[in-house]
C-alpha positions as CSV (number, residue, x, y, z in Angstrom):
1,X,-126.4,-25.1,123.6
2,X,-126.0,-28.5,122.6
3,X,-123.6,-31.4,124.6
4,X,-121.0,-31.5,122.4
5,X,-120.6,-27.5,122.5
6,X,-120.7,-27.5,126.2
7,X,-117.8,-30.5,126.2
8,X,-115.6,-28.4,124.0
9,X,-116.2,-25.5,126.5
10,X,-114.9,-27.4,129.8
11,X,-112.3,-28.5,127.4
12,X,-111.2,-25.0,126.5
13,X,-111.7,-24.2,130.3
14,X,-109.2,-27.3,131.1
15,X,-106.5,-26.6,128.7
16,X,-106.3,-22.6,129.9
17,X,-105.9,-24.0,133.8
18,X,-102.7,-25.6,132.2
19,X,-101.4,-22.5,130.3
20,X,-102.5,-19.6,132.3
21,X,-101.0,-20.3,135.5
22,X,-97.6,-20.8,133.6
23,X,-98.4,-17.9,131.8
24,X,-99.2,-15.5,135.3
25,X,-95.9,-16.8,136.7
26,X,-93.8,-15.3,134.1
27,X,-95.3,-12.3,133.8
28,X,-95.0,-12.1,138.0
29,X,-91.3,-13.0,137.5
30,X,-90.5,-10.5,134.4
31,X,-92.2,-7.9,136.5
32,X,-90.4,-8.6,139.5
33,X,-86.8,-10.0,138.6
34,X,-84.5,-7.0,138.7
35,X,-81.9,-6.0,136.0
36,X,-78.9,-8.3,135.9
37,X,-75.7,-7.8,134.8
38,X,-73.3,-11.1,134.9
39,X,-73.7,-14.2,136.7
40,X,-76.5,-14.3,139.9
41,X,-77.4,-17.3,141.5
42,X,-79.8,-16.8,144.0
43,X,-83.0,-18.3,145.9
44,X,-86.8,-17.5,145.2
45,X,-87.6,-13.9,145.1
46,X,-89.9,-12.9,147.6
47,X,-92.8,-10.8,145.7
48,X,-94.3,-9.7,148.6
49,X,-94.5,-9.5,152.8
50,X,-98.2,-10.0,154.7
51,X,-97.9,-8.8,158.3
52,X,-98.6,-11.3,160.7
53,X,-98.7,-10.6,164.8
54,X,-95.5,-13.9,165.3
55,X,-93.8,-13.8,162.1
56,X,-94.2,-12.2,159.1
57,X,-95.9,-14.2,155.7
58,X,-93.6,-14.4,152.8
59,X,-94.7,-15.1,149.4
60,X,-92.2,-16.3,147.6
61,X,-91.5,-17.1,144.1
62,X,-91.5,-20.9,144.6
63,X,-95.2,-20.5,146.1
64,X,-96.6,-19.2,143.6
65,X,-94.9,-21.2,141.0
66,X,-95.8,-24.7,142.8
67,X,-99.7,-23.2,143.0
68,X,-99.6,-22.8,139.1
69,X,-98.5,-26.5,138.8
70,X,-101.1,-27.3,141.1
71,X,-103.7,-26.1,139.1
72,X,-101.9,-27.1,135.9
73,X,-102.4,-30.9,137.0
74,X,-105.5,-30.1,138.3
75,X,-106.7,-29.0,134.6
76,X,-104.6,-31.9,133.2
77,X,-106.6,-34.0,135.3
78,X,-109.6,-32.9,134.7
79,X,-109.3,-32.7,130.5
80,X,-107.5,-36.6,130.6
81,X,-110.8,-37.5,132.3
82,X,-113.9,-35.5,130.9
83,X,-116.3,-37.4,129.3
84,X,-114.9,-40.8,130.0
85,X,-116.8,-43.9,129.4
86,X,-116.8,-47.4,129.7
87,X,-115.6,-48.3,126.6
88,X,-112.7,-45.7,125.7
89,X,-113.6,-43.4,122.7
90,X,-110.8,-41.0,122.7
91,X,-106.8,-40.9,123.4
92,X,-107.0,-38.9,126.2
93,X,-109.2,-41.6,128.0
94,X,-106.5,-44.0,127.1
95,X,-103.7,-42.4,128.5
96,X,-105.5,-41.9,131.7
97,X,-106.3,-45.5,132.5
98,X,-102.9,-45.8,131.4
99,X,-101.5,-43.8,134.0
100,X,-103.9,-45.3,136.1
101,X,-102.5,-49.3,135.4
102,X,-99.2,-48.0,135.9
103,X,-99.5,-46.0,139.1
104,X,-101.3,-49.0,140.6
105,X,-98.6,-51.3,139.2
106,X,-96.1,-49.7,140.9
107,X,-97.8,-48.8,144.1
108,X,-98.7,-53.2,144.4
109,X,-95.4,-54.4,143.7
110,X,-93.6,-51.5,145.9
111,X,-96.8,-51.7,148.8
112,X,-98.6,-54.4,148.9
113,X,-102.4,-54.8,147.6
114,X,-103.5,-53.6,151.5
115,X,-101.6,-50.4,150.0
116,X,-103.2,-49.9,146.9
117,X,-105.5,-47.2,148.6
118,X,-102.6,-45.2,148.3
119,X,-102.2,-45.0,144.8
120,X,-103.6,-40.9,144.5
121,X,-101.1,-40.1,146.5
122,X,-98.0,-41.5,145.2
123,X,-99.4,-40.3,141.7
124,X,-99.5,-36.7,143.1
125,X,-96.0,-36.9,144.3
126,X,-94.8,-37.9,141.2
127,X,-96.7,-35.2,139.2
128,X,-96.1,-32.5,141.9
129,X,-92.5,-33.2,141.8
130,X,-92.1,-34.0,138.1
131,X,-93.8,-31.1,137.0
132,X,-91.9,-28.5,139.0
133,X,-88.7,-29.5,138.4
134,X,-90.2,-29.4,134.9
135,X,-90.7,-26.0,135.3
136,X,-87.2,-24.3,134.9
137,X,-88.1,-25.6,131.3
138,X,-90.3,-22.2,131.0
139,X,-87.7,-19.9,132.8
140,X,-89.4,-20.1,135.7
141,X,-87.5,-20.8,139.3
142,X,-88.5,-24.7,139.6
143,X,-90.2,-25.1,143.2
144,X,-87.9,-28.6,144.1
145,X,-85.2,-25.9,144.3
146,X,-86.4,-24.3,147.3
147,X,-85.6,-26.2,150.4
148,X,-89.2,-25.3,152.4
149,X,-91.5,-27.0,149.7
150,X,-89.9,-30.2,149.7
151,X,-89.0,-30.4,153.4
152,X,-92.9,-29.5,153.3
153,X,-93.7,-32.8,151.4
154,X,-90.7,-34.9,153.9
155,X,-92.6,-34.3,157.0
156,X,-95.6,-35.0,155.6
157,X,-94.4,-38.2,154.9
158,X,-93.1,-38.5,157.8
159,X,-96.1,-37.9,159.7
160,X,-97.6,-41.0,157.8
161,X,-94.9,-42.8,158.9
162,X,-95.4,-42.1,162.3
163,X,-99.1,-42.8,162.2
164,X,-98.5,-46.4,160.4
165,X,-96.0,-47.0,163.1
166,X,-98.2,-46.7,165.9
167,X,-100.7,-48.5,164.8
168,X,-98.6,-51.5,166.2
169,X,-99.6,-49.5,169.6
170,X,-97.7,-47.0,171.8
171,X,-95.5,-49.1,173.9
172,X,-94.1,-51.3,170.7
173,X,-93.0,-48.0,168.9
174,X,-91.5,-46.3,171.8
175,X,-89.5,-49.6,172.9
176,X,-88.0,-50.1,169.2
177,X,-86.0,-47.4,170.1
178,X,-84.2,-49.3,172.7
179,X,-83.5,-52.2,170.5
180,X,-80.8,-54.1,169.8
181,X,-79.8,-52.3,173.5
182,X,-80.7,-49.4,175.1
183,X,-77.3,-47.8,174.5
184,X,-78.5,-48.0,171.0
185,X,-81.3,-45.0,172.1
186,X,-80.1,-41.7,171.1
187,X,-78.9,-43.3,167.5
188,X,-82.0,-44.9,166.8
189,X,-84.0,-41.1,167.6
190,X,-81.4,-39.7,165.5
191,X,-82.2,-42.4,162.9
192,X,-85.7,-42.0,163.1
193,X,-85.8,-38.1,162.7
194,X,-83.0,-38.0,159.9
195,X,-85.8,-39.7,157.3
196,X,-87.6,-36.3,156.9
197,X,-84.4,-34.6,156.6
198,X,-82.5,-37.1,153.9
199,X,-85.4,-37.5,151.8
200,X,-85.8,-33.6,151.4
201,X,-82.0,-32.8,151.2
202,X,-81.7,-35.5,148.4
203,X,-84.6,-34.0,146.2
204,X,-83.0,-30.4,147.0
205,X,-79.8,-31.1,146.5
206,X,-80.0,-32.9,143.3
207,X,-82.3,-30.6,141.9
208,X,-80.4,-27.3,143.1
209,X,-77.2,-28.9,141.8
210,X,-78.5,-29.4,138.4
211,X,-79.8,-25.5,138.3
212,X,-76.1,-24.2,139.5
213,X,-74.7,-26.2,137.2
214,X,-76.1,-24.9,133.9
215,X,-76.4,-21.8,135.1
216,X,-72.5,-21.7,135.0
217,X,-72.2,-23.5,132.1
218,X,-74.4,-21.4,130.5
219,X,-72.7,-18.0,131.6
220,X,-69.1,-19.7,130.3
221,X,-70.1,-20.4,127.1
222,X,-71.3,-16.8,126.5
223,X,-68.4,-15.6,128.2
224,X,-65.9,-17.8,125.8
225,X,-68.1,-16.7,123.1
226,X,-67.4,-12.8,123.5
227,X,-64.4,-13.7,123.9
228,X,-63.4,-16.0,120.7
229,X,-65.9,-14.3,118.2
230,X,-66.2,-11.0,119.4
231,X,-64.0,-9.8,116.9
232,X,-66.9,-10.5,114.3
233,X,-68.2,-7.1,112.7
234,X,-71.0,-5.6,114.1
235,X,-73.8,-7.4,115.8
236,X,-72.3,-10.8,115.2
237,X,-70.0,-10.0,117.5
238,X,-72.6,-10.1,120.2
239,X,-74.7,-13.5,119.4
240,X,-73.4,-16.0,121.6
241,X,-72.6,-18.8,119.0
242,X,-71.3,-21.3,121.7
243,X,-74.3,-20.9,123.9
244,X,-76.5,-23.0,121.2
245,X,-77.3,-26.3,121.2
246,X,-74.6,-27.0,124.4
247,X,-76.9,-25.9,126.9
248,X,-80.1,-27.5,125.6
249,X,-78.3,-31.1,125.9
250,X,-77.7,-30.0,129.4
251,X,-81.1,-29.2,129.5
252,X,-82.2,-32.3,129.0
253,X,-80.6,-34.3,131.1
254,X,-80.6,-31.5,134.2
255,X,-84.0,-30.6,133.9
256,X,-85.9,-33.4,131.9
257,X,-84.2,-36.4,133.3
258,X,-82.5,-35.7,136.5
259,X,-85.7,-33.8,137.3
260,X,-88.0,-37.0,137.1
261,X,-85.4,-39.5,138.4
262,X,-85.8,-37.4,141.6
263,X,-89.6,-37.3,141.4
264,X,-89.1,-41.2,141.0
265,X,-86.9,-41.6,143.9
266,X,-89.2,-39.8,146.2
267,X,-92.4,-41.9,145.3
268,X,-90.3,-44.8,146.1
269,X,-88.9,-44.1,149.0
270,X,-92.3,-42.9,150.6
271,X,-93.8,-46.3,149.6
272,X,-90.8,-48.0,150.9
273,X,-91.1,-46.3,154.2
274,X,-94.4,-46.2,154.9
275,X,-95.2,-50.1,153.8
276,X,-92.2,-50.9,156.4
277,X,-93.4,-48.8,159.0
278,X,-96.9,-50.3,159.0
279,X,-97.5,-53.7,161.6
280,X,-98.1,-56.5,159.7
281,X,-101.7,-57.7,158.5
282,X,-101.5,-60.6,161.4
């Protein structure tokens, strides 16, 4: 089998780790979702329950559908950089360093160049995030809506937060809590803990919103529809007319926009907080 055969092959291997996934989760959620009559707005579905001796194991329809974008970044990852060179040959290989210049643009002029080490990371957060909000695009339940997975990525950040914070040493983080005065204490715990919680209710809530939103739209203009045209003879009567077009310019603003504004958002606020919270260089 010659090179080039066995580069189309990984490619082919690359581009099904971004379908498939996508692919799995619908099928899972067609299998699953149960027969609806009106308007539902609800949470994940829970597919299925692992006993376990504390608490039971849950796995829910926003786990699975944040693995698939996992691996579906993973394989976009991989086919943007297979077979790149020194000199760039191909588009793909351009787009990457692309993404690389800008990612390390952003994480320098946010960060610092002691920072740039975290680069990866704020370029995951952005895909992670992008990409599942993204989701709802295929039908599927769009993991940022679930409050667990992004309260999952706020602590996280908040635990590197912490840890840049004590470098500065013990004593200096536990005494910023007494400062300006001590009676300013209890605030500045409060203040310290509510980081996880705002950055995680913002992506949430913005996200969540968005869903509700043209979920409701989307049921009124059928409703209106039935409604206004239904008197159209035979199965005219039933094809929603004012449901085109109405809720794809929702769409793209909801689920296109909105969703990366957020992903945005969150990348900069986790550099933002974690450059502040680290001591100086001196």
């Amino acid at each position: 089998m010659s090179e080039k055969t066995k580069a189309r092959m990984l490619d082919i291997v690359y581009l099904a780790m971004m379908i498939v996934p996508f692919l799995l989760a619908i099928a899972l959620k067609v299998v699953f979702k149960p027969a609806e009559e009106g308007i539902t707005i609800t949470g994940a579905m829970i597919y299925c329950t692992i006993p376990m001796p504390l608490q039971d194991l849950y796995i829910t329809e926003s786990q699975v559908n944040s693995l698939a974008v996992i691996i579906a970044i993973l394989g976009l990852c991989l086919y943007l950089t297979h077979g790149i060179q020194v000199v760039p040959q191909s588009k793909r290989q351009i787009a990457a360093e692309w993404i690389v210049e800008k990612v390390n643009g952003l994480v320098a002029d946010n960060m610092g160049q002691r920072f740039m080490g975290f680069a990866p990371f704020v370029a995951a957060i952005l895909a992670l995030s992008a990409f599942s909000s993204l989701s709802s695009l295929l039908g599927l339940f769009p993991p940022t809506s679930d409050m667990n997975i992004v309260a999952g990525w706020a602590v996280l950040v908040f635990i590197l937060i912490t840890h840049y914070k004590l470098k500065g040493g013990l004593w200096p983080y536990i005494k910023g809590f007494f400062e300006p005065i001590p009676v300013f204490a209890p605030f500045n715990v409060i203040g310290e803990f509510s980081t996880p919680v705002s950055m995680s209710f913002r992506h949430y809530g913005n996200v969540l919103s968005g869903v509700v939103i043209a979920t409701l739209v989307g049921y009124s203009l059928r409703s209106l529809s039935s409604m206004l045209l239904g008197w159209l003879p035979g199965f005219l009567g039933k094809i929603p007319f004012l449901q085109v077009g109405i809720p794809a310019v929702l769409s793209l603003y909801f689920d296109i926009f909105s969703g990366c504004m957020q992903a945005f958002i969150f990348a900069m606020l986790t550099m933002l907080y974690i450059a502040t919270a680290a001591p100086s260089e001196d």
